[in-house]
C-alpha positions as CSV (number, residue, x, y, z in Angstrom):
1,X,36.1,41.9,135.4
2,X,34.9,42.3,131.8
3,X,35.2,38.6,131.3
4,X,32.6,38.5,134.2
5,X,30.5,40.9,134.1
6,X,30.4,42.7,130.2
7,X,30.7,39.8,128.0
8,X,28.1,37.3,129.9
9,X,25.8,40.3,129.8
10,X,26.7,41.3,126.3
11,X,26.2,37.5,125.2
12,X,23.0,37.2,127.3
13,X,21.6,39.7,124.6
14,X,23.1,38.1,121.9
15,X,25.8,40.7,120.7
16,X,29.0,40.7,121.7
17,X,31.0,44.1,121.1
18,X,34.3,42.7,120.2
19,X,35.7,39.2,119.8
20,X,39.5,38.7,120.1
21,X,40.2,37.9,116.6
22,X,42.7,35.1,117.9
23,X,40.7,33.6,120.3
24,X,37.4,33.3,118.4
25,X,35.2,30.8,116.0
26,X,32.8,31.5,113.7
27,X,30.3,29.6,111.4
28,X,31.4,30.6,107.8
29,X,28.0,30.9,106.6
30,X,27.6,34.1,109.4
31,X,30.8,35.3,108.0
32,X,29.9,35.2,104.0
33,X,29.0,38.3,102.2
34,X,25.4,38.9,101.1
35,X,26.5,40.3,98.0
36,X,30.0,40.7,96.0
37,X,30.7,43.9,98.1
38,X,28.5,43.6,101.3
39,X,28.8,41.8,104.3
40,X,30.7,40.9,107.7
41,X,33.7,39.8,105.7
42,X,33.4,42.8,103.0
43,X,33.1,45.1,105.8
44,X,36.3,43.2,107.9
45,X,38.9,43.3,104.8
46,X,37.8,46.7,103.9
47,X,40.3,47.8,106.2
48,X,43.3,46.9,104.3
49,X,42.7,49.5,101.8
50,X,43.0,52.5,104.1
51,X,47.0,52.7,103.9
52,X,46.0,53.9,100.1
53,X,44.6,57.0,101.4
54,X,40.9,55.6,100.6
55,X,39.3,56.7,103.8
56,X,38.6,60.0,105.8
57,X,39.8,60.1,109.4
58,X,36.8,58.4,111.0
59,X,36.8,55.2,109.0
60,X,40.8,54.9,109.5
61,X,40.6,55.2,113.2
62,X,37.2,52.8,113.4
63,X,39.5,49.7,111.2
64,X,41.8,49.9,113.8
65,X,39.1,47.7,115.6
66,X,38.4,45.5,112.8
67,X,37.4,42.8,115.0
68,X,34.4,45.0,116.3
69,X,33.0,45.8,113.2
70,X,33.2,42.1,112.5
71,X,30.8,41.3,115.1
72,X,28.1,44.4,114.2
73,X,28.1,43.4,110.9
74,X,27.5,39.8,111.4
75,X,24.7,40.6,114.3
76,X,22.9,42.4,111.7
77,X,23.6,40.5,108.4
78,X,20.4,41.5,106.3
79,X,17.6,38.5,106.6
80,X,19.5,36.3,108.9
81,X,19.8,35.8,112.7
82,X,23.3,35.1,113.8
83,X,24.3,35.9,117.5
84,X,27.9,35.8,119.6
85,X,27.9,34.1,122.2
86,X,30.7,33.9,125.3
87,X,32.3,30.8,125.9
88,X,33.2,30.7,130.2
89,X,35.3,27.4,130.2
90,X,37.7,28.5,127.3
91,X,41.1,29.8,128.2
92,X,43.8,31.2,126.1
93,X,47.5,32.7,126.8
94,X,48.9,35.7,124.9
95,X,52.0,38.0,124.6
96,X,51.9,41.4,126.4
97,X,53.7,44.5,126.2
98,X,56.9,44.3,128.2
99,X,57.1,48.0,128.7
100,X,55.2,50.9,129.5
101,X,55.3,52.9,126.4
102,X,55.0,50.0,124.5
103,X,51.7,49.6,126.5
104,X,50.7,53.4,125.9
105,X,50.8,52.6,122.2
106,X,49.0,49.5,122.0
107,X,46.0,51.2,123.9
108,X,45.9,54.0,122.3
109,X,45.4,51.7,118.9
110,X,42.6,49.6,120.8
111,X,40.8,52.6,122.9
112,X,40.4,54.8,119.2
113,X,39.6,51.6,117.4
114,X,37.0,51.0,120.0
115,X,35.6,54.5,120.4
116,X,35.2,55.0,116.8
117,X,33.7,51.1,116.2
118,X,30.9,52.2,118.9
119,X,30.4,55.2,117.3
120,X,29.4,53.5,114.2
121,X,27.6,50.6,116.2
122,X,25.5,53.4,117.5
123,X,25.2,56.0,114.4
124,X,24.1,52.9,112.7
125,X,22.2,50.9,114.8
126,X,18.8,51.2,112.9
127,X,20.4,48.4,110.1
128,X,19.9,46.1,112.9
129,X,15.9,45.5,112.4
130,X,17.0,44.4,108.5
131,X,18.3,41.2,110.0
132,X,16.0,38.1,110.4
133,X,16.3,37.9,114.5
134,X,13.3,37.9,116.2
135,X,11.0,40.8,117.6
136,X,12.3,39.9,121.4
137,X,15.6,39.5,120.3
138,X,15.7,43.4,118.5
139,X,14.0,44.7,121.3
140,X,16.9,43.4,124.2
141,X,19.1,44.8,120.9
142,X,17.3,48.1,121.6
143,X,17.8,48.4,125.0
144,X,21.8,47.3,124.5
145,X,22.2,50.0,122.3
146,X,21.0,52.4,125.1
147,X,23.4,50.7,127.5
148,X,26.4,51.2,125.2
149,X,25.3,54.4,124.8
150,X,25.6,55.5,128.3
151,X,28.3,53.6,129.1
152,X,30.5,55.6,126.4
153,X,29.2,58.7,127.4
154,X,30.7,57.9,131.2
155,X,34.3,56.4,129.1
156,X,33.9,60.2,127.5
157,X,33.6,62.3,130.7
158,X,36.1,59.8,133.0
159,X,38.8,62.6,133.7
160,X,36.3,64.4,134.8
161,X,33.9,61.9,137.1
162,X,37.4,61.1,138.4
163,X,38.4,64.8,139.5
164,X,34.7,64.9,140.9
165,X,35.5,61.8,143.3
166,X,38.5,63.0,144.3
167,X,36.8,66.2,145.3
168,X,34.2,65.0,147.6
169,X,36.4,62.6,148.7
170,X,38.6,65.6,150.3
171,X,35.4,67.4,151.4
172,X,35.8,66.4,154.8
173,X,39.3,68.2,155.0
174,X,37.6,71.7,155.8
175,X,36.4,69.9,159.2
176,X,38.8,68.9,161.6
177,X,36.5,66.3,162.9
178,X,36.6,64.7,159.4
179,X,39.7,65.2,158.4
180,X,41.1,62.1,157.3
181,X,45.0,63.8,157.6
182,X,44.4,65.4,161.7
183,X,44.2,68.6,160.9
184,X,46.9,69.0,157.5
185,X,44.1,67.8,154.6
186,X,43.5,71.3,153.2
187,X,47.5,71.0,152.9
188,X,47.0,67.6,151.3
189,X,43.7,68.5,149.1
190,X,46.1,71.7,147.7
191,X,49.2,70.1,147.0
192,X,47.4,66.9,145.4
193,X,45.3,68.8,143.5
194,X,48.4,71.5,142.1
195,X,49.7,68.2,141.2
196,X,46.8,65.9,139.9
197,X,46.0,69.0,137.2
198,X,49.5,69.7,136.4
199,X,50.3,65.5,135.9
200,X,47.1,65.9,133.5
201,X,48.8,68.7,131.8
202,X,51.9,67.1,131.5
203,X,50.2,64.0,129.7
204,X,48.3,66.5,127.6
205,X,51.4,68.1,126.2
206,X,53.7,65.5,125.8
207,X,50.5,63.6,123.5
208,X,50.4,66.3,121.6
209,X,52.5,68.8,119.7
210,X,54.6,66.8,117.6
211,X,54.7,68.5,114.0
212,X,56.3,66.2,111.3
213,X,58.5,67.5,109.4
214,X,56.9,67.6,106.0
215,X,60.6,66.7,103.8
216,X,60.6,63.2,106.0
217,X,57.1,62.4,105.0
218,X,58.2,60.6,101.8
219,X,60.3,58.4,103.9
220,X,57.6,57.3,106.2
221,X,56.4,53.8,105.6
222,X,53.4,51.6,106.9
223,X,55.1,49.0,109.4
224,X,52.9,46.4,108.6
225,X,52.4,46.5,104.9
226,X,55.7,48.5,103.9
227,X,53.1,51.0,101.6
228,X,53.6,54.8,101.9
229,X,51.8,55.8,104.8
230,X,49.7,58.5,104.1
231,X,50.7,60.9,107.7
232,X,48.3,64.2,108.4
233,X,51.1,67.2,109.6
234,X,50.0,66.6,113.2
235,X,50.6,62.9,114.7
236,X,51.7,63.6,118.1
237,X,54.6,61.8,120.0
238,X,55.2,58.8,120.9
239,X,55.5,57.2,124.1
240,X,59.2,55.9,123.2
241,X,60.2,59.3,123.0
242,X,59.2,59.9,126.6
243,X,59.7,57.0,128.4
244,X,60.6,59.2,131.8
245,X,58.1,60.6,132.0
246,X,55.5,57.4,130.8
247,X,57.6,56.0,133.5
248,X,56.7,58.8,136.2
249,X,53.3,59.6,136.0
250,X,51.7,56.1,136.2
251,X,53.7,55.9,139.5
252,X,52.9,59.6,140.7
253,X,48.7,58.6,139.9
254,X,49.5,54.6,141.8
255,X,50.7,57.1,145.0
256,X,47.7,59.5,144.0
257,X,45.4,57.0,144.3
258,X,46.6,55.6,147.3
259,X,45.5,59.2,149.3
260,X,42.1,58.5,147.3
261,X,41.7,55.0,148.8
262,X,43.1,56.1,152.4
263,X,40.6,58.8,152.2
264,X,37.3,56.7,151.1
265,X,38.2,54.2,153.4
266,X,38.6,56.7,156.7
267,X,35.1,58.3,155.4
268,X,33.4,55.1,155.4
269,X,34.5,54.4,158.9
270,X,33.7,57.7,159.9
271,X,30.0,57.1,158.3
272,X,29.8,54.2,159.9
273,X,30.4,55.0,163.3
274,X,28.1,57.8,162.8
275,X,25.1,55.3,161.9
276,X,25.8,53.3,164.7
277,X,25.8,55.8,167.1
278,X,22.2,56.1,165.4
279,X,21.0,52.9,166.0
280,X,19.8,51.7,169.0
281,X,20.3,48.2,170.7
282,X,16.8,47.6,171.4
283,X,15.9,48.1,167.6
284,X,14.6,45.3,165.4
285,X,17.2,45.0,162.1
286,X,14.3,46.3,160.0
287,X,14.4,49.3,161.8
288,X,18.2,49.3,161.8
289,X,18.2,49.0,158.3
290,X,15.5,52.1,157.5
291,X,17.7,54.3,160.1
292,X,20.9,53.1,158.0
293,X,19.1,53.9,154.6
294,X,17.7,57.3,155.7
295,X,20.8,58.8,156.9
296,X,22.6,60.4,154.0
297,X,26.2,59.9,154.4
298,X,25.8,56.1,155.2
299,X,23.5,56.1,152.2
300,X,25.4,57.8,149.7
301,X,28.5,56.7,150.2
302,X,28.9,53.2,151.8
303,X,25.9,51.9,149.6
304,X,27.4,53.4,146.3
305,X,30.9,51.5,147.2
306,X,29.0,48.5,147.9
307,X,27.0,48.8,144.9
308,X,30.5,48.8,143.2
309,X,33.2,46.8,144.7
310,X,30.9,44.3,146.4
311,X,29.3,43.8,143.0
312,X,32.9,42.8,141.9
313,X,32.9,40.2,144.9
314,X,29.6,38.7,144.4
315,X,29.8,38.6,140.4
316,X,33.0,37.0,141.2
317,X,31.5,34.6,143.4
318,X,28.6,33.6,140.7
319,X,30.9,33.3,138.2
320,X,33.1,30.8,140.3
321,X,36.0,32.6,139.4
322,X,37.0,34.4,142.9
323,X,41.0,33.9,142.9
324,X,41.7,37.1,141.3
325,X,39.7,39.3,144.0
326,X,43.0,38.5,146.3
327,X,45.8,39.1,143.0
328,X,44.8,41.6,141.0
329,X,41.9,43.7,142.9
330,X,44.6,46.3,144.5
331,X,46.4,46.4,141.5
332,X,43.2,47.1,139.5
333,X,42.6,50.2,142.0
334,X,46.4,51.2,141.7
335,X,46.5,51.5,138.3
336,X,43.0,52.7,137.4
337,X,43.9,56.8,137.1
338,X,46.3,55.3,134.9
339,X,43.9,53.8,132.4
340,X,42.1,57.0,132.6
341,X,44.4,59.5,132.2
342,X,47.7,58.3,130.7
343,X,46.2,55.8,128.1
344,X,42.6,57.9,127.4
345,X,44.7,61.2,126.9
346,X,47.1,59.8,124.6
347,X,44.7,58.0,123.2
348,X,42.5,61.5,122.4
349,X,45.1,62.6,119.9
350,X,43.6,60.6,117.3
351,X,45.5,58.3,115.2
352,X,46.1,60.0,111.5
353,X,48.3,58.0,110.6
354,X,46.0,56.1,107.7
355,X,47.6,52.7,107.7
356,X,46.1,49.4,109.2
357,X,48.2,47.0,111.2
358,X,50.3,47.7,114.3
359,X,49.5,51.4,114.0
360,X,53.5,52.5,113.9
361,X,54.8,54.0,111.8
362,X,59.2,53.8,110.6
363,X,60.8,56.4,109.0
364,X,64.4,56.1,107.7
365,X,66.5,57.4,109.9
């Protein structure tokens, strides 16, 4: 779905967020420096010195996402008017994690990389109007920059939008009438929500809390560059430590969001039949369709999925590219507390470790 719907858009106003760094051509003239020490390339290979110790926290995390700051520093090269653009037709195949932790650690590389990279796209967007693009062109810049900014402001709060919609999802338990589970939901609601909090905690702890020890430190080296890694006291765990549990709670949030689907599907039934009942056969569809609109459930809830997964459909349809609607679309919903918990959690305890590359880190055992 990003290949459909965020990179079109995001090439339609000429700046791409992040190019793969694999899968992407430039001009070499966008990519030359300005000057000796400024510049998309400057600015690219400037990463490789933070395994020296060179940068604070915030610049080691943003490197991790190299590739991002690429593209904002060639967008707004000083006096010239480069733009990315997305590329449909091409196609390219790549190696994936094999295992779940393995997974955890990758995305926790990419999702701080990322964070950080829009942080500093954002903080720093004013260096856009020294480039030579046109009025037009900075002002559909402007309004991006407003887009990315409310879009990482919903990626900040997801835990809790996704508590919220499981919340008023299970508001109809109280109501035996609505009760998706005949009459056992506040039993349901209660035990997924015990749970739901404690899974959260669970993730929270096992993130967290790892202290090195301080006489090993010397033996830690950069996996990438074979350079002391330079390690703050607090790095957390990693997921190969805990692969139980990184096995067990993206299959306890698959079965947790299988009661979330079962329940927004019975309520839009239930909302459904309740508009109907509104509607009668001697009504013109206009009139239909006002009586739809103006009742509240039907409106709030059916249109807002609509809005959502039938946007998925129909984007899917324009873009001619409808096959994976049918094999991946439940696997997407499946596994989507799983992005949002598992890998934005572990991903929260931010990566100290001030060495570019891989992000892992050996230590002689």
């Amino acid at each position: 779905m990003s290949n459909i719907l965020d990179k079109p858009l995001e090439s339609t106003f000429g700046y791409i967020q992040v190019l793969p760094g694999a899968f992407s051509a430039y001009r070499y003239a966008a990519l030359r420096n300005s000057s000796p020490n400024a510049g998309p390339l400057a600015s690219y290979f400037r990463g490789e010195t933070i395994h020296n110790g060179d940068a604070d926290v915030f610049s080691a995390n943003m490197y991790l996402a190299e590739d991002r700051i690429l593209c904002f520093e060639l967008v707004t090269k000083r006096n010239e008017n480069w733009v990315l653009k997305y590329v449909k037709d091409a196609s390219a195949e790549t190696d994936v994690p094999a295992y779940i932790p393995e997974l955890v650690s990758q995305r926790r590389r990419w999702l701080n990389g990322s964070f950080f990279a829009a942080v500093h796209a954002l903080t720093h967007c004013s260096i856009m109007f020294r480039s030579g693009h046109s009025k037009t062109r900075k002002t559909l810049f402007g309004i991006q920059v407003v887009y990315n900014l409310v879009n990482l402001g919903f990626s900040w709060f997801a835990i809790a939008n996704f508590y919220l919609t499981f919340y008023f999802l299970f508001s109809g338990v109280n109501d035996e009438n609505t009760d998706p589970f005949g009459g056992g939901g506040k039993v349901v609601f209660q035990v997924l929500q015990e749970l739901y909090v404690g899974a959260i905690a669970v993730q929270f702890l096992v993130s967290f809390g790892k202290v090195t020890e301080r006489g090993r430190e010397k033996n830690r080296v950069c996996a990438t560059t074979n350079q002391p890694a330079k390690i703050s006291p607090h790095t957390g765990n990693r997921p190969q430590g805990f692969k139980p549990i990184y096995y067990f709670l993206p299959l306890f949030f698959a079965i947790f969001m299988g009661f979330l689907l079962y329940a927004g599907f019975f309520l839009v039934k239930l909302n459904i039949d309740l508009a109907i009942t509104r509607i009668s056969f001697s009504s013109s569809v206009s009139a239909s369709l006002r009586i739809l609109l103006t009742t509240p459930a039907f409106r709030d809830i059916i249109v807002s999925l609509a809005s959502t997964y039938g946007m998925y459909v129909l984007a899917s349809v324009v873009h001619m590219d409808v096959a994976h609607v049918g094999t991946s679309m439940v696997q997407y919903l499946v596994l989507l507390p799983t992005y949002t918990h598992v890998f934005m959690v572990y991903a929260c305890e931010f990566f100290l470790v001030l060495c570019v590359g891989e992000g892992e880190v050996r230590g002689e055992e």
